[in-house]
C-alpha positions as CSV (number, residue, x, y, z in Angstrom):
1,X,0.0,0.0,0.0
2,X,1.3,3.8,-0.2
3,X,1.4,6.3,2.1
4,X,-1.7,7.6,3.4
5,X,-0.1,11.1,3.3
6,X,-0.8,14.6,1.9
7,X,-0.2,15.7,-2.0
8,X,2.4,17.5,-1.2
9,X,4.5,14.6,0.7
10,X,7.4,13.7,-1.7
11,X,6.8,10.4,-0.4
12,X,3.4,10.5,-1.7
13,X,4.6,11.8,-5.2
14,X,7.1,8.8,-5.4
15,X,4.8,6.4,-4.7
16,X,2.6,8.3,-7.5
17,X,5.3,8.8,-9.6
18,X,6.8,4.9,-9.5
19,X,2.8,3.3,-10.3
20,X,3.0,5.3,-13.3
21,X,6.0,4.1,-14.1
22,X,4.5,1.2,-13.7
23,X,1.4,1.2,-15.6
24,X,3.4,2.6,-18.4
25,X,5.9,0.1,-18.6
26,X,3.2,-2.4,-19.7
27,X,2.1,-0.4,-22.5
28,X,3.7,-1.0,-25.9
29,X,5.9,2.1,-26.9
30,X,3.7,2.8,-29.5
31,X,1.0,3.6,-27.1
32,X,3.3,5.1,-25.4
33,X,3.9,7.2,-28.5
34,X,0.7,8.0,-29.3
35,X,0.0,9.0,-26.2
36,X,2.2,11.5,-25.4
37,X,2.4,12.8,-28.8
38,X,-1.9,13.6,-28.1
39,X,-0.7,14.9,-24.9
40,X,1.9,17.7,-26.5
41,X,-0.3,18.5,-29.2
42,X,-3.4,19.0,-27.7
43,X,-4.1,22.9,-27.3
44,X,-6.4,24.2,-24.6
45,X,-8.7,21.0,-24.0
46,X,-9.5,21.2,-27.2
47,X,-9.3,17.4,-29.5
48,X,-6.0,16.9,-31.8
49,X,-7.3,16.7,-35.3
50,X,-6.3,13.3,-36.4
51,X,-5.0,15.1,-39.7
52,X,-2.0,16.8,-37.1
53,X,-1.5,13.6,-35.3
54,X,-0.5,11.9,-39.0
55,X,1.7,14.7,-40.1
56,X,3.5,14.4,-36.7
57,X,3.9,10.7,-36.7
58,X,5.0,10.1,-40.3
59,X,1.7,7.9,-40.4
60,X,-1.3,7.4,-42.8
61,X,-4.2,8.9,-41.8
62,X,-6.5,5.7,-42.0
63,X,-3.7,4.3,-39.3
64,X,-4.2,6.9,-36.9
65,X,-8.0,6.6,-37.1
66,X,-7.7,3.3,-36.5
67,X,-5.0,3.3,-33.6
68,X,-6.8,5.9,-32.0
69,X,-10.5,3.6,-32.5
70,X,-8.7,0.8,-30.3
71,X,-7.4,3.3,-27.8
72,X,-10.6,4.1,-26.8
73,X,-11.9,0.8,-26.6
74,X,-9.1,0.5,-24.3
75,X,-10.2,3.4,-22.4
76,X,-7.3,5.4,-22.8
77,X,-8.4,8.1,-25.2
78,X,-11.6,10.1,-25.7
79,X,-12.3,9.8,-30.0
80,X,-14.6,12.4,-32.0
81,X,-15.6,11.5,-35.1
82,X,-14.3,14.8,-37.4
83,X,-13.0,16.1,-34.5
84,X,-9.9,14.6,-33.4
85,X,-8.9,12.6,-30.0
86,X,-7.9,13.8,-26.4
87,X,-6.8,11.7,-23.6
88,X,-8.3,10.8,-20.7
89,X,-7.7,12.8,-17.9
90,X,-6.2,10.0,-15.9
91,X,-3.7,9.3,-18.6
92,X,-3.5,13.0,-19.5
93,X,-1.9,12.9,-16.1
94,X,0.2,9.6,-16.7
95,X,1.7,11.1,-20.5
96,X,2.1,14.1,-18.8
97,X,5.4,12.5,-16.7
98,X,6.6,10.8,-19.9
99,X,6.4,14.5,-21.0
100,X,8.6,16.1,-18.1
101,X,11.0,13.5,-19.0
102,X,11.4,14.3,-22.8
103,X,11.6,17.9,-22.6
104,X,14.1,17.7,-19.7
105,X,16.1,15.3,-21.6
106,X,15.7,18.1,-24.9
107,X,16.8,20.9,-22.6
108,X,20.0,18.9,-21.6
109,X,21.0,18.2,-25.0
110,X,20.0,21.5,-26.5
111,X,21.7,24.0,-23.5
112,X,24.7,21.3,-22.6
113,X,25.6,19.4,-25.0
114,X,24.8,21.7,-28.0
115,X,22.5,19.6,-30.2
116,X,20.1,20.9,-32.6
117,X,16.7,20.9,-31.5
118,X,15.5,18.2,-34.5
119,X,18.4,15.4,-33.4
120,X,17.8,16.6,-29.3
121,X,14.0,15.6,-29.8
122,X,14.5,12.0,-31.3
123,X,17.0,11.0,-28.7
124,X,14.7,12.4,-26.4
125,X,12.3,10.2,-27.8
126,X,14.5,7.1,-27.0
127,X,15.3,8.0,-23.7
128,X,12.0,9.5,-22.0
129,X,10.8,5.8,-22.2
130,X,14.2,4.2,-20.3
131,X,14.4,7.1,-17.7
132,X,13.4,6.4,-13.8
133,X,11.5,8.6,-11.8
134,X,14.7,9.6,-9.7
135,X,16.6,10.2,-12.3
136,X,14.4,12.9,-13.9
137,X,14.4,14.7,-10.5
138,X,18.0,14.7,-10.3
139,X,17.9,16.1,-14.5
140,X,15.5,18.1,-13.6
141,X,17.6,19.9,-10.3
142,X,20.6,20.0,-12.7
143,X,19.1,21.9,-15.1
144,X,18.0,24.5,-12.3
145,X,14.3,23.0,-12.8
146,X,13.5,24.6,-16.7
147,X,10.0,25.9,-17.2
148,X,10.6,25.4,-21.0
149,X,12.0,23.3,-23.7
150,X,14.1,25.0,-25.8
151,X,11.2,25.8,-28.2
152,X,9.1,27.0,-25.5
153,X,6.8,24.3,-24.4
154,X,5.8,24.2,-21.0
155,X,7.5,21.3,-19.3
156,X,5.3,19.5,-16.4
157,X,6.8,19.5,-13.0
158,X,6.6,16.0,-10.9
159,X,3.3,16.3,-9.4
160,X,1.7,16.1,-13.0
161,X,1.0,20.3,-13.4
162,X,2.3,22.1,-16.0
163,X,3.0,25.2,-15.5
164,X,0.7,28.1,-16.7
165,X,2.9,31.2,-19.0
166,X,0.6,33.5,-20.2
167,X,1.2,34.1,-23.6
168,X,-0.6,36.0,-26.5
169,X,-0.1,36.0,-30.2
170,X,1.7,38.0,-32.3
171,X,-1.1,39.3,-33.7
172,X,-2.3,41.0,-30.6
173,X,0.7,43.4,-30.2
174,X,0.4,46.7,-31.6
175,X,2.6,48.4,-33.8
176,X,5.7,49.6,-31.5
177,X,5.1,46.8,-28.6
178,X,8.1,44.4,-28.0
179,X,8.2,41.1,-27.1
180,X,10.0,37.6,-27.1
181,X,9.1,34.8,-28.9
182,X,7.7,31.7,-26.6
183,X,7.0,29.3,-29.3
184,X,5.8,28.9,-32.6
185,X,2.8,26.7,-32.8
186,X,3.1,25.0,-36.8
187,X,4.9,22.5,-38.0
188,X,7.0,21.6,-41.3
189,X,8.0,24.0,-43.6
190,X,6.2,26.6,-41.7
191,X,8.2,25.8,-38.9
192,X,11.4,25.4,-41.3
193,X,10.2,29.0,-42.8
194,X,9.6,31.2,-39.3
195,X,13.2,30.0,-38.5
196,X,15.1,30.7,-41.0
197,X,13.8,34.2,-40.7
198,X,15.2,33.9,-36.8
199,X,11.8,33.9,-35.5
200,X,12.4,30.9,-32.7
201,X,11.7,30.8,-28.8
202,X,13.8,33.4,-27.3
203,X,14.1,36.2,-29.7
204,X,13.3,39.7,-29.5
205,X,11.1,41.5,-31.8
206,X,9.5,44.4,-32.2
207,X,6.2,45.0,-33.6
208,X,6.6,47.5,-36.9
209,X,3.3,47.9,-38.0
210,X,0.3,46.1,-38.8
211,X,-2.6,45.5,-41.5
212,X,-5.9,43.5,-41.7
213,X,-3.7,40.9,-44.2
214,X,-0.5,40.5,-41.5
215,X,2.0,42.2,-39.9
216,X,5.3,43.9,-40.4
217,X,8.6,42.7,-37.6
218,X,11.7,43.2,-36.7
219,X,13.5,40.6,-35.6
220,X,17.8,42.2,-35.2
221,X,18.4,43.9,-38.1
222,X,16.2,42.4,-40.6
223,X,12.6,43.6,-41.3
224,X,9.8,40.5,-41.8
225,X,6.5,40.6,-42.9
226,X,4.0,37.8,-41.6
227,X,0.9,36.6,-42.9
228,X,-2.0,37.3,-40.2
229,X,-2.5,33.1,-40.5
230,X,0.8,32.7,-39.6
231,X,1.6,35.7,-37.3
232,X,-1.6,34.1,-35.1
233,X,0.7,31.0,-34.7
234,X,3.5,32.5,-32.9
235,X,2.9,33.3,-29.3
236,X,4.8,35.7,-27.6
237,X,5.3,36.9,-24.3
238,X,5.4,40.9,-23.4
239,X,6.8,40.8,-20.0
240,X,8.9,38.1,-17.9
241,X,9.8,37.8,-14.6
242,X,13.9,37.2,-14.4
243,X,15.4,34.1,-13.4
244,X,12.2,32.2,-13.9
245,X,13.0,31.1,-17.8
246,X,16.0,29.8,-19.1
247,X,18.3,32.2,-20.7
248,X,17.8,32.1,-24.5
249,X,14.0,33.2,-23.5
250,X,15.0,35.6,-21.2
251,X,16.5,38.3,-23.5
252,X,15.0,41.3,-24.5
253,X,14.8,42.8,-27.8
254,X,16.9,45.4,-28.6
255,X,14.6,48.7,-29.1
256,X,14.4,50.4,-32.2
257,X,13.4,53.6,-34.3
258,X,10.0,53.7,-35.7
259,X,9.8,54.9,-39.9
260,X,7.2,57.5,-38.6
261,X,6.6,58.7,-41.9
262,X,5.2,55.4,-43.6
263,X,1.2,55.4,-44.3
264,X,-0.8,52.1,-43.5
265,X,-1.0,51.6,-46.9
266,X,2.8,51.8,-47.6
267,X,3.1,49.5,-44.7
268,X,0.1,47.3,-45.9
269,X,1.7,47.0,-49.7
270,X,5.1,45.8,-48.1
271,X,3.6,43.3,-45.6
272,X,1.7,41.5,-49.0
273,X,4.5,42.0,-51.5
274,X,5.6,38.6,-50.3
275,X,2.9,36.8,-50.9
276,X,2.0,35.8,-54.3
277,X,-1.8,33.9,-55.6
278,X,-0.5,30.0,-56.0
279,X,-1.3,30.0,-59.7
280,X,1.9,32.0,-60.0
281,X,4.6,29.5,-58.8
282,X,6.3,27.8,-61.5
283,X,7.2,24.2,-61.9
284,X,9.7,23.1,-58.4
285,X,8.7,26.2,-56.8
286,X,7.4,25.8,-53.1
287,X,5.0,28.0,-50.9
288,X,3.2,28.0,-47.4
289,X,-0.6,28.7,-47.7
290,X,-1.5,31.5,-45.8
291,X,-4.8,32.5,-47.2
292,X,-7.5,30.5,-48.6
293,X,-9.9,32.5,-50.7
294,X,-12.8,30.3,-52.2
295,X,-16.0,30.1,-50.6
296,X,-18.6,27.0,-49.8
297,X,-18.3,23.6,-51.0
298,X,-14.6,24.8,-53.3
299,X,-13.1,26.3,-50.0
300,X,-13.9,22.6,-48.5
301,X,-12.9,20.6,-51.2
302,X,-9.4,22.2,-51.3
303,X,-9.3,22.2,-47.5
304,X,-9.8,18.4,-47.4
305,X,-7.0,17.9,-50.1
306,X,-4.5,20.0,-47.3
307,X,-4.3,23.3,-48.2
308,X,-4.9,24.9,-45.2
309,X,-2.9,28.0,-43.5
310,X,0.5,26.9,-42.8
311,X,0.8,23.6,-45.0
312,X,4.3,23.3,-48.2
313,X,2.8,23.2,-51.5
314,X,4.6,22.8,-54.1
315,X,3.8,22.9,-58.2
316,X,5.0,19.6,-59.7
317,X,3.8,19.9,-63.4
318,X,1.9,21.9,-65.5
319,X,-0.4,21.0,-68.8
320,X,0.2,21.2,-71.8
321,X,-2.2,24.0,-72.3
322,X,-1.9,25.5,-69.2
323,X,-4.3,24.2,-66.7
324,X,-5.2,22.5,-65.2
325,X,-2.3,22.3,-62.9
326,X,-0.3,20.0,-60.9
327,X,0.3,20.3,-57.0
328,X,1.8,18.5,-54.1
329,X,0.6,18.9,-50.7
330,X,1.7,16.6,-47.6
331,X,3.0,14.4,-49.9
332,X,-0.3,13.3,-52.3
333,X,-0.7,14.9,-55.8
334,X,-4.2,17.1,-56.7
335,X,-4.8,18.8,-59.9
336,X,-6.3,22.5,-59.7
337,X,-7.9,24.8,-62.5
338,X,-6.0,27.7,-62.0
339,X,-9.1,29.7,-61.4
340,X,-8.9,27.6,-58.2
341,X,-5.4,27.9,-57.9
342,X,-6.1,31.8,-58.1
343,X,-8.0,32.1,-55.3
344,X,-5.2,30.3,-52.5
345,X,-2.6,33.0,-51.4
346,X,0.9,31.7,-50.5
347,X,4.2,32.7,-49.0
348,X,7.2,31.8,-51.5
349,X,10.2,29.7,-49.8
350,X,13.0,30.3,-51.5
């Protein structure tokens, strides 16, 4: 039996701590997988659409559906048809220590041992499953207890909360607030794209100007217009409290001059410059969609085929004549009239 004790006993928390251990070890590491990977993407309460949870596994679609079909016969997941999945809130608890344990191990590699984020998560992923209880504590106090990973994400402490950082998105700042980036909530090339332009957790930025279709940045010396789609996915944080973050979120931008003189519609004509109707891209050219323009039954058709905000498309051939043309998005092929193709807006990646 354990301890008939308070909560906040770290006897109590052991014993908690070491039946989850436990229970998970019987799982399969798939489950396992699936698991946390619900638990990390899941954004306030709300279900993971099965669509995300495929893109982040590397996995068909019909795979996931079914996985997460047995799941819930298993009673460890909550399914919605055309909605997504969640976990239950007992094993919301349970991922949620296979989480600590990841994005301690992430922090570690990242901060100490100075690997890049991508090769930092899949060890992580081989080592949050073969990674005591103890041993996470004792990470944990080396690392000086880290409220983040080292693209922001909360990590849970060893009672099972995770700590609450209030963030807003970019989108909310006016033009002349500063802030710091917490993390940047898209995946893929979207992900590839925001950091290339330096827009990871930690940097400074300051807010230039802004426009119904995006906003205008600064992120050091370079000036970087955002699509309002994507701008909405990075979440930043306009005041912290010092010593509570690591480091590399802890800096402050560096303030600059406002251009005074620029109208909104100078400032509106340089936020869209970048962003071209998809119709445009030639043959090997790649974009991110940002807008998608049709209406009704169209809009859901090419919605359903993945062009949503924030997905790579790419134009793989064209026809003879002209249209209709040939696309491909999250790996599958679909052929749009350019009319169609008119009406999607996207960001060129160079």
């Amino acid at each position: 039996m354990y301890p008939a004790v308070s909560k906040n006993n770290p006897d109590f928390l052991q014993a908690g701590n070491n039946m989850i251990d436990t229970i998970y070890a019987a799982l399969s590491e798939s489950v396992q997988m699936y698991l946390v990977t619900i638990a990390r993407l899941r954004e306030n309460g709300q279900p993971v659409p099965l669509f995300r949870l495929a893109d982040t596994l590397s996995i068909s679609p019909v795979s996931v559906n079914e996985m997460c079909r047995k799941l819930q016969d298993q009673g460890l997941v909550v399914y919605q048809p055309y909605k997504g999945a969640l976990l239950t809130d007992e094993e919301e608890q349970r991922a949620c220590y296979i989480l600590r344990r990841h994005r301690l191990w992430e922090v570690l590699l990242v901060e100490k041992l100075g690997f890049e984020y991508d090769e930092a998560h899949d060890v992580a992923c081989q080592l949050e499953h073969a990674t005591p209880n103890h041993l996470a504590d004792r990470l944990d106090a080396f690392l000086e207890y880290p409220v983040v990973n080292p693209r922001g994400e909360p990590i849970p402490r060893n009672d099972g909360r995770v700590p609450v950082r209030p963030v807003i998105a970019l989108t909310a700042l006016a033009a002349g607030q500063q802030g710091h980036v917490v993390r940047c909530d898209v995946d893929g090339a979207a992900r590839a794209f925001l950091d290339v332009q330096g827009i990871r957790p930690g940097a400074g930025l300051v807010v230039l100007a802004t426009a119904e279709g995006g906003v205008l940045i600064q992120v050091g010396a370079a000036h970087i217009s955002l699509a309002r789609n994507l701008a909405e996915a990075v979440q930043v944080e306009t005041e912290g409290k010092e010593g509570t973050y690591p480091a590399e979120v802890q800096r402050k931008p560096t303030p600059i001059a406002k251009n005074e003189e620029a109208s909104n519609m100078q400032v509106k004509d340089e936020i869209m410059v970048r962003h071209v109707p998809l119709n445009t891209l030639r043959v090997g050219q790649r974009g991110i969609v940002v807008r998608v323009g049709s209406k009704g039954p169209v809009k859901r058709r090419m919605m359903d085929m993945g062009l949503v905000p924030g997905s790579e498309v790419s134009v793989r051939r064209v026809a003879p004549l002209g249209d209709p043309v040939e696309f491909t998005v999250k790996g599958y092929s679909l052929s749009l009239r350019k009319s169609e193709a008119q009406e999607i807006e996207v960001e060129v990646v160079e």
